[in-house]
MMTF fields as JSON, N, C-alpha, C and O atoms, coordinates in Angstrom:
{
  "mmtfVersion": "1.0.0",
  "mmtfProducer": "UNKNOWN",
  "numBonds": 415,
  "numAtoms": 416,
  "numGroups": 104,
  "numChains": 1,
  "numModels": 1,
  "chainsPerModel": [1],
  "groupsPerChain": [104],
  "chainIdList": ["A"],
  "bondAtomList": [4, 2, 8, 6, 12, 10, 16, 14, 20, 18, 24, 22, 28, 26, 32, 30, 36, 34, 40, 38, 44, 42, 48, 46, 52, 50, 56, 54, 60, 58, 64, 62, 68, 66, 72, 70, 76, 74, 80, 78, 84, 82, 88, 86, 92, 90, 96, 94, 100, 98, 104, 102, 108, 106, 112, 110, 116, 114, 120, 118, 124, 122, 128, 126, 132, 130, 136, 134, 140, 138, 144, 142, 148, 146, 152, 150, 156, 154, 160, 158, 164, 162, 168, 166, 172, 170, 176, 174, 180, 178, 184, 182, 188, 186, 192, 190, 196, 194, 200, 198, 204, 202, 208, 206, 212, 210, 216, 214, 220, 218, 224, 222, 228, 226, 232, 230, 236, 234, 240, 238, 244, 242, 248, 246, 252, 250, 256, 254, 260, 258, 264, 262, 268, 266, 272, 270, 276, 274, 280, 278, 284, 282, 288, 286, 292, 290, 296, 294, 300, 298, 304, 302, 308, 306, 312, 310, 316, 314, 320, 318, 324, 322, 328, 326, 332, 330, 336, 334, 340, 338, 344, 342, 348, 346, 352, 350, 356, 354, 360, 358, 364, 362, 368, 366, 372, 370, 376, 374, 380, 378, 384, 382, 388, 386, 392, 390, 396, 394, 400, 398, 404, 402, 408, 406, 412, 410],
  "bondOrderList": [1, 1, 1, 1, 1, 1, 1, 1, 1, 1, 1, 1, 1, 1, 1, 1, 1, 1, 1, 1, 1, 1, 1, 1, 1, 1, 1, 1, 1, 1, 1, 1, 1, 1, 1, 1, 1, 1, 1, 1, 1, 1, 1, 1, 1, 1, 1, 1, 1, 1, 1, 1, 1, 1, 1, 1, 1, 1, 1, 1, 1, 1, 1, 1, 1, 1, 1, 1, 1, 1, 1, 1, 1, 1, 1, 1, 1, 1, 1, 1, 1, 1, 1, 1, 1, 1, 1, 1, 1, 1, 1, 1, 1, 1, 1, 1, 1, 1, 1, 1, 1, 1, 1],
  "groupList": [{"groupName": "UNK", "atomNameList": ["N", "CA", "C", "O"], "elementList": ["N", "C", "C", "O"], "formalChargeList": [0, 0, 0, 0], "bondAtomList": [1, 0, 2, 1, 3, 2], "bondOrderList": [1, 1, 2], "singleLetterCode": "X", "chemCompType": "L-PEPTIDE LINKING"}],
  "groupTypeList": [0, 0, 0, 0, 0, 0, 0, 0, 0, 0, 0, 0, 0, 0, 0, 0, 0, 0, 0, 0, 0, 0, 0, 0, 0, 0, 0, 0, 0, 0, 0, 0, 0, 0, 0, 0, 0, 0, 0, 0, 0, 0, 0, 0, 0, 0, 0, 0, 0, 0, 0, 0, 0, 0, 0, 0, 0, 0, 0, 0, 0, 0, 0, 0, 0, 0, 0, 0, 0, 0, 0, 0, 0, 0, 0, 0, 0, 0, 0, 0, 0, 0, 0, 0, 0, 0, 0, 0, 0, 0, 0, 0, 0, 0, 0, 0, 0, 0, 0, 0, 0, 0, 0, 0],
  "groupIdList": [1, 2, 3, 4, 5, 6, 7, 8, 9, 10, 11, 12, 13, 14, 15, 16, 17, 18, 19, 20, 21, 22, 23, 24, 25, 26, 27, 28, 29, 30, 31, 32, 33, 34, 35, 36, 37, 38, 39, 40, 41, 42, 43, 44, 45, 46, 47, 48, 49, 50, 51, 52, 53, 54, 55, 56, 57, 58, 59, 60, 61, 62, 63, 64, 65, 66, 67, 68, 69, 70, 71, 72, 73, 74, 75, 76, 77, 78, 79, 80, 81, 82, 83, 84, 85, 86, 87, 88, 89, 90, 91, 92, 93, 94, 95, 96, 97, 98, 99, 100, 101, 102, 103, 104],
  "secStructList": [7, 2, 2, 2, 2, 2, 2, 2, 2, 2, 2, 2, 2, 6, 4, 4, 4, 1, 7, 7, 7, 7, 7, 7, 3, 3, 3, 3, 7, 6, 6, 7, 7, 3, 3, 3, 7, 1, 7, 4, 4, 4, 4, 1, 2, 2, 2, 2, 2, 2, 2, 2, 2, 2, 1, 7, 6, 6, 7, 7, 7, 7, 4, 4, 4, 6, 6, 7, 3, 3, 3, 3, 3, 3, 3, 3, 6, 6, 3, 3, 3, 3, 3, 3, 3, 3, 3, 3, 3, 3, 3, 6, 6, 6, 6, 3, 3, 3, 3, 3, 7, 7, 7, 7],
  "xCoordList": [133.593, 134.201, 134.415, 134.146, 134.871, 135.084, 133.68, 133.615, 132.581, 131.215, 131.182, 131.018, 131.197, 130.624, 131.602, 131.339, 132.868, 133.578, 133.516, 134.105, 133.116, 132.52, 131.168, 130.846, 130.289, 129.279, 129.187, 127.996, 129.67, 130.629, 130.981, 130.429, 132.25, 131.982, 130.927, 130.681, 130.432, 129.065, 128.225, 127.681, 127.909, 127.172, 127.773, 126.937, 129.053, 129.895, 129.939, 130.166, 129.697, 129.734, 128.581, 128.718, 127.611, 126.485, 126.14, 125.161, 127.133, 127.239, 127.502, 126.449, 128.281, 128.544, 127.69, 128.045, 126.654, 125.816, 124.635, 124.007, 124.657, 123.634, 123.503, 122.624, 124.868, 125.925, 124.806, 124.577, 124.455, 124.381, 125.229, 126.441, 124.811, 125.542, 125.176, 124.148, 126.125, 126.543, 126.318, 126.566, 125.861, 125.543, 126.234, 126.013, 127.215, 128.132, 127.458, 126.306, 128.564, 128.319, 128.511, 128.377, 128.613, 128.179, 129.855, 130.074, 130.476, 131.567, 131.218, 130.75, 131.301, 131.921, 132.943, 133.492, 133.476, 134.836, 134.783, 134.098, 135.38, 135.299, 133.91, 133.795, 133.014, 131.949, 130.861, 129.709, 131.826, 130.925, 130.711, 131.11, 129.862, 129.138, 130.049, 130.279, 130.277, 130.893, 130.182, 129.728, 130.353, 130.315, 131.451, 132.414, 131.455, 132.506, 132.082, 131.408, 132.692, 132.606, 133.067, 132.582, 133.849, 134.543, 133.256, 133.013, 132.705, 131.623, 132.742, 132.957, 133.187, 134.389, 133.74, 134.348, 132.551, 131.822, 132.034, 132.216, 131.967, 131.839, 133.964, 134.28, 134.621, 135.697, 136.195, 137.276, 135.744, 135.478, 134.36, 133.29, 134.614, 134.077, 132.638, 131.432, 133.77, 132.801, 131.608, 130.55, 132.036, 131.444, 130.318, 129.352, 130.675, 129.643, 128.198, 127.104, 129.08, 127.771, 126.723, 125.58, 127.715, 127.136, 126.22, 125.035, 126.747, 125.744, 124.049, 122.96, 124.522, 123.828, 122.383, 121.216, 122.824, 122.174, 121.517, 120.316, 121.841, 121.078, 120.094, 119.054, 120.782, 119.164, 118.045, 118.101, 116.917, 115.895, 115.688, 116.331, 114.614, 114.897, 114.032, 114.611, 113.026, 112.224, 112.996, 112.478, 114.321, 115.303, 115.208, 115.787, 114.57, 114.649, 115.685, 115.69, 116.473, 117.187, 117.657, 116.652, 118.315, 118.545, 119.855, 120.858, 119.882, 121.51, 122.3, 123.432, 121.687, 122.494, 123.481, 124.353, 122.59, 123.24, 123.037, 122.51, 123.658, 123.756, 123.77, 123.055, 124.785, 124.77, 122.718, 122.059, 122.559, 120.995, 121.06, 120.044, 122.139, 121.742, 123.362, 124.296, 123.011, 123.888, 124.65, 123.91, 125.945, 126.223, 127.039, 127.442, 127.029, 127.698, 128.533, 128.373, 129.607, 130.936, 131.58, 131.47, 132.205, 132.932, 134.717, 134.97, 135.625, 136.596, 137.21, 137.455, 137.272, 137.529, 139.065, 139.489, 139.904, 140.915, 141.995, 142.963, 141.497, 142.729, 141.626, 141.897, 140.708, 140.36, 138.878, 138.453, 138.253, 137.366, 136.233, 136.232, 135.123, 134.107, 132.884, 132.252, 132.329, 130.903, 129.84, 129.904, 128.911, 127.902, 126.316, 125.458, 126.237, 124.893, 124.698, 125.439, 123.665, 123.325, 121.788, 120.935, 121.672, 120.869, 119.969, 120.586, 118.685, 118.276, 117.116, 116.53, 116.396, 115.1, 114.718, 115.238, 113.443, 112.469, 111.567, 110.908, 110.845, 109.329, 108.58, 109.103, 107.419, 106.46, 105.087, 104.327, 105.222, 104.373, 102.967, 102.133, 102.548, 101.655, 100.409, 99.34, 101.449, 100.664, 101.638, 101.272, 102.613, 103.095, 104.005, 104.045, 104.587, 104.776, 106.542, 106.794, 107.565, 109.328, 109.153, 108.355, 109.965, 110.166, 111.598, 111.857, 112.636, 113.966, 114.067, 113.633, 114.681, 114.949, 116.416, 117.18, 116.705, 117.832, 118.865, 118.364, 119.758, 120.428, 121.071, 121.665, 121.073, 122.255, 123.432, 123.344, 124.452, 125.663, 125.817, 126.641],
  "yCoordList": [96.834, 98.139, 98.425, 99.533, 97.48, 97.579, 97.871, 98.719, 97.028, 97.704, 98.751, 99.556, 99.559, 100.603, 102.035, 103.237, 101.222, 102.839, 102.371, 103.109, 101.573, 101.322, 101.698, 101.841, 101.896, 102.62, 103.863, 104.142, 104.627, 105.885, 106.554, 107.619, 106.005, 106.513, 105.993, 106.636, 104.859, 105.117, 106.137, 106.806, 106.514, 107.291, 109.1, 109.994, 109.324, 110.762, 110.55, 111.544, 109.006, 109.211, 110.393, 111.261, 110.065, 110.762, 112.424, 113.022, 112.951, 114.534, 114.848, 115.263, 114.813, 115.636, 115.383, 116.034, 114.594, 114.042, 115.613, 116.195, 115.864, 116.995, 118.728, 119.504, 118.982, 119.829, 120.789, 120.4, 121.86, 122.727, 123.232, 123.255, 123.613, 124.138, 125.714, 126.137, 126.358, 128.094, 128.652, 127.981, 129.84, 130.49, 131.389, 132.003, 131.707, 133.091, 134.374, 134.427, 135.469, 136.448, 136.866, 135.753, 137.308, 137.135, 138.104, 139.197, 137.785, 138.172, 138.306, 137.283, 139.524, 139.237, 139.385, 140.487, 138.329, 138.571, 138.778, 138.029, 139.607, 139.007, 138.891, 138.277, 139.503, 139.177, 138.29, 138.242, 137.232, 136.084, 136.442, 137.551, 135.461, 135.894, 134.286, 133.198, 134.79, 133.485, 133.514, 134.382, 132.386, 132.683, 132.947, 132.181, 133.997, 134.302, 134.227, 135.09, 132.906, 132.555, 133.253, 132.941, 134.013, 134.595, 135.278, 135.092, 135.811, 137.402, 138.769, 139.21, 139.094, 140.103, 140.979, 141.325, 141.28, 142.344, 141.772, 142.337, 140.593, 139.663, 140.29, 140.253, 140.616, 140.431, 141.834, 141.77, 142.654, 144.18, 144.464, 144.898, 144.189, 144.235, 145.061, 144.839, 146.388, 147.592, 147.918, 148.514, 147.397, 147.557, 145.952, 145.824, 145.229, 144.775, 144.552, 143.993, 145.479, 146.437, 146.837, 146.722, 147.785, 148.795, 148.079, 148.097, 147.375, 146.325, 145.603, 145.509, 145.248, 144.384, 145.648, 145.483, 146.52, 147.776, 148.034, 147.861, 148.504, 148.911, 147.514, 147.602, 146.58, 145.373, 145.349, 145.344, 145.333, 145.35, 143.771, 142.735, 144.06, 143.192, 141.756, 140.672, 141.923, 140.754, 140.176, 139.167, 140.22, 139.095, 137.687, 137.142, 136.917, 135.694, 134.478, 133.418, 134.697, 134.346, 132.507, 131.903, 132.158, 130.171, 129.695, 130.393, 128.508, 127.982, 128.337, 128.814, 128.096, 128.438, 130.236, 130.475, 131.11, 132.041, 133.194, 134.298, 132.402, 133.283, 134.785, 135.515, 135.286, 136.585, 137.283, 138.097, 136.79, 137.361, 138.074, 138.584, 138.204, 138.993, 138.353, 137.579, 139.052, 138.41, 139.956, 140.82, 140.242, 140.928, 140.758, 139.732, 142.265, 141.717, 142.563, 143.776, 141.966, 142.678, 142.605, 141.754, 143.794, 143.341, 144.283, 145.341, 143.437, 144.131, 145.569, 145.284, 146.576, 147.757, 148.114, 148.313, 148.24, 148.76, 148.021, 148.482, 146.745, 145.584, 145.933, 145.182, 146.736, 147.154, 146.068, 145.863, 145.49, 144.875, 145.745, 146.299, 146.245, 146.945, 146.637, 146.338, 146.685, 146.439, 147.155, 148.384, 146.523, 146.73, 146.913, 147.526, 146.324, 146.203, 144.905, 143.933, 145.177, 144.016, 143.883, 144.768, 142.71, 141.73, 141.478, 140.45, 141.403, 140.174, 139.832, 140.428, 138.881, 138.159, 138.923, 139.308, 139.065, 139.561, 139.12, 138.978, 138.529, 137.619, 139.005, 139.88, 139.002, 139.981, 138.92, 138.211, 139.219, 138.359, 138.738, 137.919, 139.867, 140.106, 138.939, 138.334, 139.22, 139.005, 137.35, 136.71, 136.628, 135.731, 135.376, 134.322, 136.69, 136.511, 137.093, 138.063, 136.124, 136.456, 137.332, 137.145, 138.247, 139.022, 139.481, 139.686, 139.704, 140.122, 141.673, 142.37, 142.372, 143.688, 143.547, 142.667, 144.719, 144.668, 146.901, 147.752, 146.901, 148.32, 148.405, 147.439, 149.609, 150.094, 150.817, 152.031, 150.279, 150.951, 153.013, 153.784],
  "zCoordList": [179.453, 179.267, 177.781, 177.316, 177.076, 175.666, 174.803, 173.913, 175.218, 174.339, 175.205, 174.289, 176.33, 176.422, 175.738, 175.735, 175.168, 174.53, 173.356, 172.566, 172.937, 171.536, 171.358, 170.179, 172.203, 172.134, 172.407, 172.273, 172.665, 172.773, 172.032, 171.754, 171.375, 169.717, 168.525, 167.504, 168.83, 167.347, 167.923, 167.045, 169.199, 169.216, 168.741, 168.605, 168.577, 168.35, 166.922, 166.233, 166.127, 164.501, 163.877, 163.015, 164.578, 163.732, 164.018, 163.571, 164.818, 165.301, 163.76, 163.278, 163.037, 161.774, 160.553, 159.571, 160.387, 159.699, 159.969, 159.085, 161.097, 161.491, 161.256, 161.629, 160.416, 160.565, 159.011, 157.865, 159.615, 158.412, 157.33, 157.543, 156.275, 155.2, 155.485, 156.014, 155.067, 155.289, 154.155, 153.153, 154.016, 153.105, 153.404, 154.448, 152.615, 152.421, 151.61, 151.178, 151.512, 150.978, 149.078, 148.57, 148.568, 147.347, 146.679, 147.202, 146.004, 145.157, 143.945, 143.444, 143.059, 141.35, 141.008, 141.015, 140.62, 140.038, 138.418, 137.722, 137.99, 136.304, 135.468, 134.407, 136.053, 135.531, 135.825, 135.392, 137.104, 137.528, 138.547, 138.903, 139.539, 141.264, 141.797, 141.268, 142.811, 143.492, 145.188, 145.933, 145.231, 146.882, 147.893, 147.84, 148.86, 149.182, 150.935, 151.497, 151.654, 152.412, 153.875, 154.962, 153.714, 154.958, 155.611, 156.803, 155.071, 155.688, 156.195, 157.324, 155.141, 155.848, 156.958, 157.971, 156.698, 157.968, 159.339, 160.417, 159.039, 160.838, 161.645, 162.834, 160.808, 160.782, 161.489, 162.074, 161.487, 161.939, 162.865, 162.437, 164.366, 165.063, 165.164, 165.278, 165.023, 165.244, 163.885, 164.087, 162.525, 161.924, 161.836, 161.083, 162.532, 162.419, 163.529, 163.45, 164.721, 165.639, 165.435, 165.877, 164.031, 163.375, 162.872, 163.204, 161.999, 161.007, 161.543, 160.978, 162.766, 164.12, 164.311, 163.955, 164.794, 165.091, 164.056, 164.261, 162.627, 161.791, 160.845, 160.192, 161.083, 160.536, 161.298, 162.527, 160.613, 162.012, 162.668, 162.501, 163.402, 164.638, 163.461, 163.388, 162.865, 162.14, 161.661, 161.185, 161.43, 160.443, 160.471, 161.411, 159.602, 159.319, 159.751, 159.124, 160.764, 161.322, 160.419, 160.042, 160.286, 160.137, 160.538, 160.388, 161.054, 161.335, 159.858, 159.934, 158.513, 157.884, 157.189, 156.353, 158.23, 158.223, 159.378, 159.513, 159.988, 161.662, 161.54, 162.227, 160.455, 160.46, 160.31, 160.958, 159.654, 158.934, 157.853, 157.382, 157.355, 155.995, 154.779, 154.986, 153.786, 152.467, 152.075, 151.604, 152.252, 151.719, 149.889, 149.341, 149.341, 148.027, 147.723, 147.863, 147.232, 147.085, 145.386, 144.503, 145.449, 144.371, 144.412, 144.987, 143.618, 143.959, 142.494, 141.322, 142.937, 142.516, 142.446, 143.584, 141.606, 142.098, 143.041, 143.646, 142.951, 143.967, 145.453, 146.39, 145.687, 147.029, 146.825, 145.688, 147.952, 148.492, 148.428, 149.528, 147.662, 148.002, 148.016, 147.003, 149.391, 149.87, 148.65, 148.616, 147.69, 146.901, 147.239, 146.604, 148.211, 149.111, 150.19, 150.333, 150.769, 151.777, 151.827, 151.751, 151.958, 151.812, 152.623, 152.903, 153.582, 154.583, 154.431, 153.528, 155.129, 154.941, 156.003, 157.05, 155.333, 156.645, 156.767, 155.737, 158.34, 158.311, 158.799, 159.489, 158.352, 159.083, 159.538, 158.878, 160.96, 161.42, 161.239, 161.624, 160.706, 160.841, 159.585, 159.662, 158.612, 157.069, 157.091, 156.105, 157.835, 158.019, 156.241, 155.607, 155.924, 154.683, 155.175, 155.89, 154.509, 154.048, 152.817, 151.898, 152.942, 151.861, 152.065, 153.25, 151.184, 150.768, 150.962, 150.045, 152.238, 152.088, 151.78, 152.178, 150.89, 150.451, 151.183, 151.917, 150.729, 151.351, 150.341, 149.862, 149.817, 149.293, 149.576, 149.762, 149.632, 150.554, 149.817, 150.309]
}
């Protein structure tokens, strides 16, 4: 009984070894770009429907960024303001990624 819950957990050690890294959304503060991890869009339901709806469907999809696209922000006035958004796009045709970008 003892090797089999010792084999049990070595086998639950190596789950986080597998674990992607996240690619956030893009901040300037001050002049600099940071990464800004939250994705405030994900955070607003409806606007990120909205969001859902208006990317097209080819989005480059990866575990490291579920949303599909990079938004960029900067803050104005103490207020949070959306600068543009970002996403990868595959076109299967020509099998070529290319960066569409939006301007808010």
């Amino acid at each position: 009984m003892r090797i089999l819950v010792i084999a049990i957990l070595l086998s639950l050690v190596g789950l986080p070894v597998k674990a992607t890294g996240q690619s956030g959304d893009i901040i300037r503060l001050e002049g600099e770009e940071w990464d800004l991890m939250a994705k405030p869009i994900g955070y607003d339901s409806l606007l990120y429907m909205r969001m859902k709806d208006f990317l097209p469907e080819n989005i480059n999809w990866s575990t490291g960024n579920y949303s599909g696209y990079t938004a960029f922000w900067e803050i104005r006035d103490g207020y949070l303001c959306l600068q543009r958004v970002e996403a990868d796009i595959y076109d299967e045709v020509s099998k070529k990624e290319s960066t569409r970008g939006c301007m808010k």
